[in-house]
CHARMM internal coordinates of N, CA and C (Angstrom, degrees):
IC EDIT
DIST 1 N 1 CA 1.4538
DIST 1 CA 1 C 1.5284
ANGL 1 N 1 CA 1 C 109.30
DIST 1 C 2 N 1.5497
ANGL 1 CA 1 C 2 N 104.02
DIHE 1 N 1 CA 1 C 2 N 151.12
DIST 2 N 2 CA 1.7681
ANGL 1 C 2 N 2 CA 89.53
DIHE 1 CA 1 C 2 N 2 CA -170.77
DIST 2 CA 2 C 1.6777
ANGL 2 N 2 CA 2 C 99.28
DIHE 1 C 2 N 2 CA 2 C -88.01
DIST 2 C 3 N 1.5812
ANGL 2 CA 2 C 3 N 98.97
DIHE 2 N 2 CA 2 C 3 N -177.91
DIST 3 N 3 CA 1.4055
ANGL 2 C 3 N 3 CA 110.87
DIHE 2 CA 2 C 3 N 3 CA 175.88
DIST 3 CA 3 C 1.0956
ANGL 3 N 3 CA 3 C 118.33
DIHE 2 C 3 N 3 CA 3 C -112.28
DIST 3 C 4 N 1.3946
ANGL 3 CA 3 C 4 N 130.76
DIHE 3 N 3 CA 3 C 4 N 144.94
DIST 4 N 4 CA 1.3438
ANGL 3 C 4 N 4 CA 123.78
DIHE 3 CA 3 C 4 N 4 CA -172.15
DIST 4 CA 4 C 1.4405
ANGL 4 N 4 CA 4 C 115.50
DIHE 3 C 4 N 4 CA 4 C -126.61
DIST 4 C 5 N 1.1793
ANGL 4 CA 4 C 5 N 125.40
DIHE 4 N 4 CA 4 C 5 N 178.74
DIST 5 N 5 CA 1.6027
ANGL 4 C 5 N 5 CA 127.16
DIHE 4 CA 4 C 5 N 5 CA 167.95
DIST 5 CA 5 C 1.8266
ANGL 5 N 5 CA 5 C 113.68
DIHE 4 C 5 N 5 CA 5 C -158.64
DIST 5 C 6 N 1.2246
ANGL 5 CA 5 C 6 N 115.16
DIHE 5 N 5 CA 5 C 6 N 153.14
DIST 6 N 6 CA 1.2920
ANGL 5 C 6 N 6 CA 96.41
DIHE 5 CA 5 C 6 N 6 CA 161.76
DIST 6 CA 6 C 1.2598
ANGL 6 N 6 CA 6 C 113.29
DIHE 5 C 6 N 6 CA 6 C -115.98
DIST 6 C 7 N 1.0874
ANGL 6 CA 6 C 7 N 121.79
DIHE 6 N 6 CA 6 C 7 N 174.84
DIST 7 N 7 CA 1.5366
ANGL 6 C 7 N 7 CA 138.61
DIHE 6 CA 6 C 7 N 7 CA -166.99
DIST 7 CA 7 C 1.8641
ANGL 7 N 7 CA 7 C 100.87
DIHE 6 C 7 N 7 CA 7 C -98.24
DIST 7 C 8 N 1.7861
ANGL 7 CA 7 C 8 N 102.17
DIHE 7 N 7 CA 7 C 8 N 121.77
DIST 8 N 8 CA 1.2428
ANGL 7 C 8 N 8 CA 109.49
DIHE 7 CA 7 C 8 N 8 CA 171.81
DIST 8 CA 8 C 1.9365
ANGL 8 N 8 CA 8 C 120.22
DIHE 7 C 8 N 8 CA 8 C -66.53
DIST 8 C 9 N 1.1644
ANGL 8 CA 8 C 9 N 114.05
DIHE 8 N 8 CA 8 C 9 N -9.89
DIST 9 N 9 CA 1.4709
ANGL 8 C 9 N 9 CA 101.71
DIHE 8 CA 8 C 9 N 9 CA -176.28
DIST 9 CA 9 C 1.8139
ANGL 9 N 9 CA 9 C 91.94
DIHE 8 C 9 N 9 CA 9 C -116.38
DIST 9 C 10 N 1.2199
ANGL 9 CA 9 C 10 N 95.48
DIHE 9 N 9 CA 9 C 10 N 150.32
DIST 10 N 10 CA 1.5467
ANGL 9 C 10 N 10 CA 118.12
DIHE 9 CA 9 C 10 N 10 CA -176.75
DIST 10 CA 10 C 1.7246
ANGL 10 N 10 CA 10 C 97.87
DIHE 9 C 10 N 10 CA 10 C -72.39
DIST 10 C 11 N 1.3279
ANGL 10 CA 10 C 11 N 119.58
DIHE 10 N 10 CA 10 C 11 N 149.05
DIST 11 N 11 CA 1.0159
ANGL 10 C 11 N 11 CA 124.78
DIHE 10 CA 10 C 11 N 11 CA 139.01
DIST 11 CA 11 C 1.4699
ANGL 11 N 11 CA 11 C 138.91
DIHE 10 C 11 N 11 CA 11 C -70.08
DIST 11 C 12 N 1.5684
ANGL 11 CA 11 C 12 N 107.85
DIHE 11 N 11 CA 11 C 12 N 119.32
DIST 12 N 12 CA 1.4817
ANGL 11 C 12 N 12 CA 131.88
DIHE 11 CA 11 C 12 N 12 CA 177.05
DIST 12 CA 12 C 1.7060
ANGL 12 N 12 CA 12 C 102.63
DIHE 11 C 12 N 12 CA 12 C -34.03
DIST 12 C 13 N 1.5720
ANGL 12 CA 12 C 13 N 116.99
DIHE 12 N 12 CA 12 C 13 N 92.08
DIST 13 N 13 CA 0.9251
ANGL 12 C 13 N 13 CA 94.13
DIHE 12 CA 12 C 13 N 13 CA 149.77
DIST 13 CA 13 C 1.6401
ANGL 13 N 13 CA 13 C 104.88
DIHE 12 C 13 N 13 CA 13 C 146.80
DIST 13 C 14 N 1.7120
ANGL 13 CA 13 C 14 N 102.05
DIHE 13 N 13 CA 13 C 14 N -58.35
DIST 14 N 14 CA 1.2941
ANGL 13 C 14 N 14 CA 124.31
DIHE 13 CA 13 C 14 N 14 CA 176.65
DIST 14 CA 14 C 1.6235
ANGL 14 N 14 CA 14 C 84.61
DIHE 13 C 14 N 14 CA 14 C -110.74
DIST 14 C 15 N 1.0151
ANGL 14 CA 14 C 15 N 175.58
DIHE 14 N 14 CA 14 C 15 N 65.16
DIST 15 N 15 CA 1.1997
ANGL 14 C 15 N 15 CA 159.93
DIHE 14 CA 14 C 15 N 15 CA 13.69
DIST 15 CA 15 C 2.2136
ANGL 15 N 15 CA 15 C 102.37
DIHE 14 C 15 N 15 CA 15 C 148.35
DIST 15 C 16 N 1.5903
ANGL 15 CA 15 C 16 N 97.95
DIHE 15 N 15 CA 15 C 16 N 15.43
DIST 16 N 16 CA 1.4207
ANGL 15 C 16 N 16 CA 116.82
DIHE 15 CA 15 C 16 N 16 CA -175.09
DIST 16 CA 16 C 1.4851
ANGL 16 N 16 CA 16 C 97.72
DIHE 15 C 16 N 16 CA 16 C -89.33
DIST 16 C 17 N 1.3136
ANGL 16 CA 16 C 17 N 116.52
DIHE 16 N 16 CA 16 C 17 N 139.80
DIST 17 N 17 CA 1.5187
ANGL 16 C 17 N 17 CA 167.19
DIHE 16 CA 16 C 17 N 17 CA 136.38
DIST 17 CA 17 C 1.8376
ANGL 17 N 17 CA 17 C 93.67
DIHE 16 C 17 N 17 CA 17 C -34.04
DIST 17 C 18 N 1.4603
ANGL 17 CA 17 C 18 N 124.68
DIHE 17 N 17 CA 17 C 18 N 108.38
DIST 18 N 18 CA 1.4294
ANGL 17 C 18 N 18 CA 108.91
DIHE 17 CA 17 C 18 N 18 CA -173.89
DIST 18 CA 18 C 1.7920
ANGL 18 N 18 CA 18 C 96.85
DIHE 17 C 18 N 18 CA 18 C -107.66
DIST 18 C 19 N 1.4213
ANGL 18 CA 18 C 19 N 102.08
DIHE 18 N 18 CA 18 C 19 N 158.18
DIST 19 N 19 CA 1.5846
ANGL 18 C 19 N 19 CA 95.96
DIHE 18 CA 18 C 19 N 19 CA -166.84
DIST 19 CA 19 C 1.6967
ANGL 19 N 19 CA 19 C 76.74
DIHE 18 C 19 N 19 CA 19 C -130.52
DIST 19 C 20 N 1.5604
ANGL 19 CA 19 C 20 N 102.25
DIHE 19 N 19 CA 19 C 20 N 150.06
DIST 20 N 20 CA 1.4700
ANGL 19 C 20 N 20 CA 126.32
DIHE 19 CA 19 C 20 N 20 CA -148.15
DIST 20 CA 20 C 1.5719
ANGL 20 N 20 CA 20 C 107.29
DIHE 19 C 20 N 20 CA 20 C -153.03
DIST 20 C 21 N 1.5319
ANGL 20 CA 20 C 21 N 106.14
DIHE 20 N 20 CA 20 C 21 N 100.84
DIST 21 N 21 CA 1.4154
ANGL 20 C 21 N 21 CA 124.11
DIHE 20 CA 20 C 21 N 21 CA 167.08
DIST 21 CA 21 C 2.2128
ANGL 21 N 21 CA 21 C 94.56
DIHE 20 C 21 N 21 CA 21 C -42.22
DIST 21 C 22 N 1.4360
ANGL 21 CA 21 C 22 N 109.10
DIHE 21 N 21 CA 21 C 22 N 104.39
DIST 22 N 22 CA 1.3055
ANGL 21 C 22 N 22 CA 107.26
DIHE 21 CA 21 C 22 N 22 CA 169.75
DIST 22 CA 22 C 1.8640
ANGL 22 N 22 CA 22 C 112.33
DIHE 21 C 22 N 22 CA 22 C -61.97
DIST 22 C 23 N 1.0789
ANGL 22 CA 22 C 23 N 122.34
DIHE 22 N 22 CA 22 C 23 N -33.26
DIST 23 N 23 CA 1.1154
ANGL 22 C 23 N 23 CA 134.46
DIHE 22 CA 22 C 23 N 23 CA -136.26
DIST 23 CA 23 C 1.6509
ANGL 23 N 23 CA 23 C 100.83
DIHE 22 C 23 N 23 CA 23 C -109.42
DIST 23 C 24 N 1.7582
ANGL 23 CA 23 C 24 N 123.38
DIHE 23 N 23 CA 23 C 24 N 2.12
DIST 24 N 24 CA 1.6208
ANGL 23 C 24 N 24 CA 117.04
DIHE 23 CA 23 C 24 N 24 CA 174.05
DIST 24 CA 24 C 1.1284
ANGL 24 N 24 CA 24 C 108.98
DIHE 23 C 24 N 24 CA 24 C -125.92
DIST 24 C 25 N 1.8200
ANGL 24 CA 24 C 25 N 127.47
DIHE 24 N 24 CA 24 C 25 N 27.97
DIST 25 N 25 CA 1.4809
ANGL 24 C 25 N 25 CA 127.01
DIHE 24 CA 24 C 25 N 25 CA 140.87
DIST 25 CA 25 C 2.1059
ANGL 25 N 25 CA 25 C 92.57
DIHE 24 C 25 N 25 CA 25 C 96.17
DIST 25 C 26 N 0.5536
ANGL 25 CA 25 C 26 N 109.60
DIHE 25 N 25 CA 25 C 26 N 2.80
DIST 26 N 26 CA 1.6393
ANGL 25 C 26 N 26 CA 138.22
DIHE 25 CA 25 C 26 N 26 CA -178.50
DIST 26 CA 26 C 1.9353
ANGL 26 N 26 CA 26 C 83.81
DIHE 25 C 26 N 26 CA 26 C -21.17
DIST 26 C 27 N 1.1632
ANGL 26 CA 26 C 27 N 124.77
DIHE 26 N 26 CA 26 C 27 N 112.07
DIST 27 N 27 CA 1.3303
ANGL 26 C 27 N 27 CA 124.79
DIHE 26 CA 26 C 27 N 27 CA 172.11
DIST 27 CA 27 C 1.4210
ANGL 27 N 27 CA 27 C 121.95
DIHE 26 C 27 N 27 CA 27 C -78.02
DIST 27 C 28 N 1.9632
ANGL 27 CA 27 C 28 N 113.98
DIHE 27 N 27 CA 27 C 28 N -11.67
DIST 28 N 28 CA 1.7341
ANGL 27 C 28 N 28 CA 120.83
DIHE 27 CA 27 C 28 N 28 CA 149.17
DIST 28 CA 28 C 1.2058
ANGL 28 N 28 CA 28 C 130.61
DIHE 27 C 28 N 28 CA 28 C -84.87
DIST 28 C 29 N 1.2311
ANGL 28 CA 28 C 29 N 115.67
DIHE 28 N 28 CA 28 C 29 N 6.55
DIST 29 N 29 CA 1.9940
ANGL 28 C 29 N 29 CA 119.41
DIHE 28 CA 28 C 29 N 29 CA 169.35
DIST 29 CA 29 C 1.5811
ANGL 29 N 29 CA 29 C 110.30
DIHE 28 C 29 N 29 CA 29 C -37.68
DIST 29 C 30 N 0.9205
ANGL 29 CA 29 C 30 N 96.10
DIHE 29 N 29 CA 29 C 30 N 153.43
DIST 30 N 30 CA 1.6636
ANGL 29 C 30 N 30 CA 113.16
DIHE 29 CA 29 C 30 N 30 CA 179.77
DIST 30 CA 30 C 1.4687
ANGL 30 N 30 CA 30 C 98.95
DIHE 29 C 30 N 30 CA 30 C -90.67
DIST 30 C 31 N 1.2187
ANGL 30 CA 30 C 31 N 131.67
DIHE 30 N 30 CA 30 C 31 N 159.89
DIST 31 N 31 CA 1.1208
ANGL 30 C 31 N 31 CA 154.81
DIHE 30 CA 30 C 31 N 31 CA -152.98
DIST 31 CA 31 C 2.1737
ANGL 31 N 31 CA 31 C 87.13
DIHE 30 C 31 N 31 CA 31 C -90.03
DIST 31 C 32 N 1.4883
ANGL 31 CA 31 C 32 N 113.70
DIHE 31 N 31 CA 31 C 32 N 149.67
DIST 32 N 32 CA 1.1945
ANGL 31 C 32 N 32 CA 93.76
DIHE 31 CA 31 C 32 N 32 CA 174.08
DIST 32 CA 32 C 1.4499
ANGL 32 N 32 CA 32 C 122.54
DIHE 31 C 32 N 32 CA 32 C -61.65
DIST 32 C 33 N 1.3772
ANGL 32 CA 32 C 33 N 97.43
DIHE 32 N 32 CA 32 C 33 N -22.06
DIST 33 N 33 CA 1.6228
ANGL 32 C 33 N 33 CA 79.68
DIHE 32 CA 32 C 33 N 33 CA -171.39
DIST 33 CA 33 C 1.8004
ANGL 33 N 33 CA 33 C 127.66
DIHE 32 C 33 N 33 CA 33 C -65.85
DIST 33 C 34 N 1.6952
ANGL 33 CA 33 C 34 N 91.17
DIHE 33 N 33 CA 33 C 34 N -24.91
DIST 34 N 34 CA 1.8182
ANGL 33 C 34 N 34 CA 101.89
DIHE 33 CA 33 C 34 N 34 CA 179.12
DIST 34 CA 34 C 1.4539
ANGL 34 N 34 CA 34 C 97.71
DIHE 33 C 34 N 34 CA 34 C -86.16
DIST 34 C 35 N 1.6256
ANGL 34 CA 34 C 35 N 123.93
DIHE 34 N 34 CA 34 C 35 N 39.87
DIST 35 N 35 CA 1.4186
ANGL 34 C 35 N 35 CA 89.79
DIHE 34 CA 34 C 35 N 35 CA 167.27
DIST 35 CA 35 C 1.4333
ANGL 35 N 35 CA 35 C 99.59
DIHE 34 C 35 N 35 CA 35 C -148.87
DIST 35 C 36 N 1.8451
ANGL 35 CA 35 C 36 N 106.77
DIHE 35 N 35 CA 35 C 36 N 134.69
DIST 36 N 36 CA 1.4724
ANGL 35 C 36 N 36 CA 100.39
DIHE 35 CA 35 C 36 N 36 CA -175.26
DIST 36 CA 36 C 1.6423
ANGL 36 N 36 CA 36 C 89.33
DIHE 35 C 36 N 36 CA 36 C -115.22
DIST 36 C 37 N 1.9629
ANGL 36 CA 36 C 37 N 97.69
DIHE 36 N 36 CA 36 C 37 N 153.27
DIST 37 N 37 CA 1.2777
ANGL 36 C 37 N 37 CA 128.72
DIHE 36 CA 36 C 37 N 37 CA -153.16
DIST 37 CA 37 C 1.8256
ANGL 37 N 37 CA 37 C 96.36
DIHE 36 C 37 N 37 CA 37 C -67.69
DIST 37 C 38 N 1.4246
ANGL 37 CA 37 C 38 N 121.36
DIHE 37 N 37 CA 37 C 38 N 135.93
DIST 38 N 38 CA 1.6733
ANGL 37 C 38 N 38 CA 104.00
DIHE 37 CA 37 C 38 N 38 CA 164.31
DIST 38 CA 38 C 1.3363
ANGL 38 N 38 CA 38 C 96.77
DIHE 37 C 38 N 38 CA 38 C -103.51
DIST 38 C 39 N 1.7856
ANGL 38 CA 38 C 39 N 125.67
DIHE 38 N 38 CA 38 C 39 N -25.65
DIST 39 N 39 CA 1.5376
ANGL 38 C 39 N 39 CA 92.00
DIHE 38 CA 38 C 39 N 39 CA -160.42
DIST 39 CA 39 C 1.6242
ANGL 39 N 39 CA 39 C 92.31
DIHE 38 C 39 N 39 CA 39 C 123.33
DIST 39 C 40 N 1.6387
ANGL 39 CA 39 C 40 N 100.95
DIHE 39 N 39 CA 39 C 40 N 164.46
DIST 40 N 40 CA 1.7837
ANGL 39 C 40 N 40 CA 125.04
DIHE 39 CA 39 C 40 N 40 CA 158.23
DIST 40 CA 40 C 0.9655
ANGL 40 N 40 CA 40 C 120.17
DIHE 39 C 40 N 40 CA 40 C -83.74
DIST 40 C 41 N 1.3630
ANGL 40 CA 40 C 41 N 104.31
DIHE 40 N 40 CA 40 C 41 N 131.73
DIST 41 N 41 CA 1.7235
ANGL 40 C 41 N 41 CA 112.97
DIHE 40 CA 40 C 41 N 41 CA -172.86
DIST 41 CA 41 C 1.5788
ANGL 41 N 41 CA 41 C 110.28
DIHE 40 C 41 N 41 CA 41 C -141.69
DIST 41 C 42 N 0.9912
ANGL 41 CA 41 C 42 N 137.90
DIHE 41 N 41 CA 41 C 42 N 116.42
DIST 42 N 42 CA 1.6069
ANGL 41 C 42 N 42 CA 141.32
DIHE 41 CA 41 C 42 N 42 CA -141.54
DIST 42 CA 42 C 1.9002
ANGL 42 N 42 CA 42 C 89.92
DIHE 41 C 42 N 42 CA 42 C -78.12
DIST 42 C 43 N 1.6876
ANGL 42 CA 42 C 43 N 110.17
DIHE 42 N 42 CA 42 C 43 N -24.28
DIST 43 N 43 CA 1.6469
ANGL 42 C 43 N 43 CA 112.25
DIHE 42 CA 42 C 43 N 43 CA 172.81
DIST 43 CA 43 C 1.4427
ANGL 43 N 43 CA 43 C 103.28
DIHE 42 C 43 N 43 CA 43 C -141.69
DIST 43 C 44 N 1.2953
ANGL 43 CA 43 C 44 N 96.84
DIHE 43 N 43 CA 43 C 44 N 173.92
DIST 44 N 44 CA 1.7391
ANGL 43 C 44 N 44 CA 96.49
DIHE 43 CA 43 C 44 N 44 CA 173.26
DIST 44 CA 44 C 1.5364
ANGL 44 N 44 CA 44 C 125.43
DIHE 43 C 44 N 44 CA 44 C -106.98
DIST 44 C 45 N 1.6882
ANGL 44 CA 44 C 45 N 113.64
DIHE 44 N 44 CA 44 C 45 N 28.53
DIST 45 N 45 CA 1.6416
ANGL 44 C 45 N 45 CA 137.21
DIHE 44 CA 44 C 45 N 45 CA 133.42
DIST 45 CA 45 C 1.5712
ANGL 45 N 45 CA 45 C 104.57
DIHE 44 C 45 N 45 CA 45 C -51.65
DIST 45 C 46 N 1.3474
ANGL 45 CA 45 C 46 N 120.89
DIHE 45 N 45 CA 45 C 46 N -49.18
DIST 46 N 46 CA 1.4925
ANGL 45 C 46 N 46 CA 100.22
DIHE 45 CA 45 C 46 N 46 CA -165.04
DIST 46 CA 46 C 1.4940
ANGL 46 N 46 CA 46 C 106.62
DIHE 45 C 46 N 46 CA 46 C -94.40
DIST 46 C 47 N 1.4876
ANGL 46 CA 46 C 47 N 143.14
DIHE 46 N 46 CA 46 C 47 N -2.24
DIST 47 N 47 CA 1.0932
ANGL 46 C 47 N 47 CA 165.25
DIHE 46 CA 46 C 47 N 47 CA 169.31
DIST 47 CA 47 C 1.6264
ANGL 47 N 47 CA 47 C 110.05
DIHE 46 C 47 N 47 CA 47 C -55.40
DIST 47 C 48 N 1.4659
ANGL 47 CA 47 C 48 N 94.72
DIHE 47 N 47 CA 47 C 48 N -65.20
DIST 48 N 48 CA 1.6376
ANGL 47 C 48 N 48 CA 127.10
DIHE 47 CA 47 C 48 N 48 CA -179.74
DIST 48 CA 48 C 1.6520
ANGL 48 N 48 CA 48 C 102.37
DIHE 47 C 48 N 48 CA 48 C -63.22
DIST 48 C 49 N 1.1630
ANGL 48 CA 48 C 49 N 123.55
DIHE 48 N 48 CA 48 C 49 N -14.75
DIST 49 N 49 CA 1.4138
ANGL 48 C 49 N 49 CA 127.42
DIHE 48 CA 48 C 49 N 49 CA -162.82
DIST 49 CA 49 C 1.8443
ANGL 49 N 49 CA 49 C 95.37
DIHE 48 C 49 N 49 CA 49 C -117.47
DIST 49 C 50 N 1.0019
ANGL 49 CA 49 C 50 N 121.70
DIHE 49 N 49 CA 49 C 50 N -8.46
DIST 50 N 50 CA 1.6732
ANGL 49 C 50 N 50 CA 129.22
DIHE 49 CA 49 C 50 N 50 CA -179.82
DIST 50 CA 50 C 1.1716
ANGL 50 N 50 CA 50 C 100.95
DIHE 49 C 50 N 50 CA 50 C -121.05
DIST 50 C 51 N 1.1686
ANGL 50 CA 50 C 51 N 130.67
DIHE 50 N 50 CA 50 C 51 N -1.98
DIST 51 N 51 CA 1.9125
ANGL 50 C 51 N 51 CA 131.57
DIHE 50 CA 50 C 51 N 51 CA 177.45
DIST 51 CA 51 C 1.5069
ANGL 51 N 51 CA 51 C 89.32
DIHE 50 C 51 N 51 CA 51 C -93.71
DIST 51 C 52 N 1.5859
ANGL 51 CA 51 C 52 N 126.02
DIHE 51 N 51 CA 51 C 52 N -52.49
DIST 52 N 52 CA 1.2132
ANGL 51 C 52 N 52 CA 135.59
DIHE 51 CA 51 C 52 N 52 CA -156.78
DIST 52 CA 52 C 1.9400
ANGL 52 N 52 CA 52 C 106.29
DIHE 51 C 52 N 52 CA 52 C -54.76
DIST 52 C 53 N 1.5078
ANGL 52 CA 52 C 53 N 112.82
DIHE 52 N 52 CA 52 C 53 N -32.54
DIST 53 N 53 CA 1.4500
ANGL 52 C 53 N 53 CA 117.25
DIHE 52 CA 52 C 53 N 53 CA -177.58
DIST 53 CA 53 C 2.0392
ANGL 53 N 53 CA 53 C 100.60
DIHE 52 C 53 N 53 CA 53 C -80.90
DIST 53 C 54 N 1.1881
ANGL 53 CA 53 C 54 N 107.43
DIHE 53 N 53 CA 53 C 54 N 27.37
DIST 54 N 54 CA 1.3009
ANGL 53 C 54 N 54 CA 123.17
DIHE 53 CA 53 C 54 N 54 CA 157.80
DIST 54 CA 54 C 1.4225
ANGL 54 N 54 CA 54 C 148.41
DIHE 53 C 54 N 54 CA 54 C -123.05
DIST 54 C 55 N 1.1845
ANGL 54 CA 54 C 55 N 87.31
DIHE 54 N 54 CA 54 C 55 N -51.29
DIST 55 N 55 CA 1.5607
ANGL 54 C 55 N 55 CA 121.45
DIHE 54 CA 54 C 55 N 55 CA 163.92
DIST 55 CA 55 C 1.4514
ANGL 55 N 55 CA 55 C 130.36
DIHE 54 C 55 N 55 CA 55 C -141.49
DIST 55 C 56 N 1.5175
ANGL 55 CA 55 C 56 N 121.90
DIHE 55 N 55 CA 55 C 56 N 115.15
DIST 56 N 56 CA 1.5469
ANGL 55 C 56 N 56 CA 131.40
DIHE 55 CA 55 C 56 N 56 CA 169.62
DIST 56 CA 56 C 1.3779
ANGL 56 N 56 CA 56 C 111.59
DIHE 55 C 56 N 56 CA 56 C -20.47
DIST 56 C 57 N 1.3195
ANGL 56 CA 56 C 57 N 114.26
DIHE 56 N 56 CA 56 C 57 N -55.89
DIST 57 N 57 CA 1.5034
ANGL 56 C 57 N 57 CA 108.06
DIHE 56 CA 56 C 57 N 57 CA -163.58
DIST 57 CA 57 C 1.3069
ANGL 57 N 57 CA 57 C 99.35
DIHE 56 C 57 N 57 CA 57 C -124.28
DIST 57 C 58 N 1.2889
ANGL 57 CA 57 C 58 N 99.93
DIHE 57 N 57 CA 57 C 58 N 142.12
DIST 58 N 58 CA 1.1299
ANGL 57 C 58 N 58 CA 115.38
DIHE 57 CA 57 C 58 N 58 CA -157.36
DIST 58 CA 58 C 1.7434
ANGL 58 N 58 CA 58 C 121.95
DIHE 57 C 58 N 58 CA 58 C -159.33
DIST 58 C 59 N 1.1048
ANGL 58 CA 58 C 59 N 151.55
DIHE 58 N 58 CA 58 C 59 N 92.75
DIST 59 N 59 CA 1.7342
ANGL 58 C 59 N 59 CA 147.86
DIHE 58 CA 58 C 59 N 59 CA 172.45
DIST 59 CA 59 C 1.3990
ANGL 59 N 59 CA 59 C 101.66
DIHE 58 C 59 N 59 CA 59 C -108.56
DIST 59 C 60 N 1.1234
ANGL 59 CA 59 C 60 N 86.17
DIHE 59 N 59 CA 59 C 60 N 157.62
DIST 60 N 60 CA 1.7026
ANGL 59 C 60 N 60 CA 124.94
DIHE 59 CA 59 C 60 N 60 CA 174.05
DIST 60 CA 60 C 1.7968
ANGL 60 N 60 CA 60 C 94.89
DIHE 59 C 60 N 60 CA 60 C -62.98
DIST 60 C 61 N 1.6836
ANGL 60 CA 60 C 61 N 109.96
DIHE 60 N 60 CA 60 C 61 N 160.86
DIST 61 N 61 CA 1.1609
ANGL 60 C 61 N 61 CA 106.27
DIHE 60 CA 60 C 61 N 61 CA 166.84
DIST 61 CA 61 C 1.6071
ANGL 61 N 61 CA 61 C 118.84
DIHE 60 C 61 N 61 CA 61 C -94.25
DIST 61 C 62 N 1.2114
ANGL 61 CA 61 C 62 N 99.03
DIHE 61 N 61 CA 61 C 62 N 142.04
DIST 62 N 62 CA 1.8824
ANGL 61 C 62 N 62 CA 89.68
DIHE 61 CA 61 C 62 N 62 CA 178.28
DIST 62 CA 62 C 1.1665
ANGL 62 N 62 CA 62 C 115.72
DIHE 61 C 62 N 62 CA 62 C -52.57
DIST 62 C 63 N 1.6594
ANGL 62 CA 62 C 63 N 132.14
DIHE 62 N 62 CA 62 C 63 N -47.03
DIST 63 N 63 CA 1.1052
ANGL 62 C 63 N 63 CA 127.94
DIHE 62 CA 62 C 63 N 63 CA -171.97
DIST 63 CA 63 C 1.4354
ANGL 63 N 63 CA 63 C 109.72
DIHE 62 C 63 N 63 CA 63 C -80.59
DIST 63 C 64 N 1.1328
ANGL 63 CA 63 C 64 N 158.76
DIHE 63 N 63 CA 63 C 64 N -40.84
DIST 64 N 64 CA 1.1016
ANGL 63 C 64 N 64 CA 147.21
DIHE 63 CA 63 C 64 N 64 CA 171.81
DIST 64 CA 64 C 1.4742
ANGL 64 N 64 CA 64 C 138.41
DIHE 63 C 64 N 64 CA 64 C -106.37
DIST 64 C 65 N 1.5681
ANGL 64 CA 64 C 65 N 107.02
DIHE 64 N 64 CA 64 C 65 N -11.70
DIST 65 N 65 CA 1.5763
ANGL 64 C 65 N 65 CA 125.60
DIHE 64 CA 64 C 65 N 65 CA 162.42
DIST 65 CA 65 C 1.5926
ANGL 65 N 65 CA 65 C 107.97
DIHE 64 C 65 N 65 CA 65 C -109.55
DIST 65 C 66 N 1.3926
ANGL 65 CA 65 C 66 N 120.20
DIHE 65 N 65 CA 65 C 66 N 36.35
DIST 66 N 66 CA 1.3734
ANGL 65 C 66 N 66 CA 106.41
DIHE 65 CA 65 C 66 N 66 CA -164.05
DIST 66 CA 66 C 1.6567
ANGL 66 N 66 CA 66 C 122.35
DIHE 65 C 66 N 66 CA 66 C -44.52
DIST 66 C 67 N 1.5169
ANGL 66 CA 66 C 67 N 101.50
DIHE 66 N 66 CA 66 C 67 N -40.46
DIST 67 N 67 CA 1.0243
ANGL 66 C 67 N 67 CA 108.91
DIHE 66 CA 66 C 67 N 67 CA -179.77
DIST 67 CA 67 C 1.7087
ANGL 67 N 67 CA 67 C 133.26
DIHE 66 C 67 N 67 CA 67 C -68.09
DIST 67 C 68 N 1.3840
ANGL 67 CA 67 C 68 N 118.05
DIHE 67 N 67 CA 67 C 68 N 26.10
DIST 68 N 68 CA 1.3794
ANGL 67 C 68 N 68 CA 126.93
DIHE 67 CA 67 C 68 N 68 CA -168.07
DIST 68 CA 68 C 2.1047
ANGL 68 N 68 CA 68 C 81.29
DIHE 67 C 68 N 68 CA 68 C -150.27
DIST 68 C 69 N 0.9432
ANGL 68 CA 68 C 69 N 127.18
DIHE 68 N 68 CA 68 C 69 N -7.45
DIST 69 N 69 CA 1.5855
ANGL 68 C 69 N 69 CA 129.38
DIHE 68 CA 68 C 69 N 69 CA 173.13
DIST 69 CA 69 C 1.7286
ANGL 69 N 69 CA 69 C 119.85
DIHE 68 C 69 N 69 CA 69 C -63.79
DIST 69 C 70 N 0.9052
ANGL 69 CA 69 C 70 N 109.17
DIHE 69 N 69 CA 69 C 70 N 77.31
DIST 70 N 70 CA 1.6733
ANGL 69 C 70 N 70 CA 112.51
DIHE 69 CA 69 C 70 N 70 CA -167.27
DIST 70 CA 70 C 1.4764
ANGL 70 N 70 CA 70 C 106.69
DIHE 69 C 70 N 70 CA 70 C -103.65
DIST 70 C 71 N 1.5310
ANGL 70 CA 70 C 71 N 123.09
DIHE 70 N 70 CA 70 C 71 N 16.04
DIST 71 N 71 CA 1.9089
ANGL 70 C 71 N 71 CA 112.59
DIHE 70 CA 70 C 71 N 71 CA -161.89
DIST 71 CA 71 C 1.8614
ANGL 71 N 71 CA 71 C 90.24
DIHE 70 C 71 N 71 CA 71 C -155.05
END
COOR INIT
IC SEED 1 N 1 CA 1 C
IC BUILD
């Protein structure tokens, strides 16, 4: 199952928390330090749903969670 994290600084703009398959080389990862651990998640629905007990807003990344990317 992959691993995920989300990113501690909001995105400029849409003001979302981006959550980031750790584990497919993703060339927008946050630096380690902006990124706290969520865990295995068989998709990145349940990722997006363990970022959320952090931050309100919150999407998937286009490039590597596309599928949780709604903003």
């Amino acid at each position: 199952m992959p691993n995920y994290i989300v990113n501690r600084n909001a995105q400029p703009g849409s003001r979302d928390h981006e959550v980031h398959n750790a584990d497919s080389g993703c060339q927008y990862m946050p630096t380690w330090s902006n990124q706290i651990a969520l865990g295995n998640f068989s998709s990145c629905s349940g990722a997006v749903q363990a970022a959320q007990n952090y931050y309100s807003d919150v999407n998937g990344c286009y490039y590597c969670a596309n599928d949780c990317h709604t903003t």
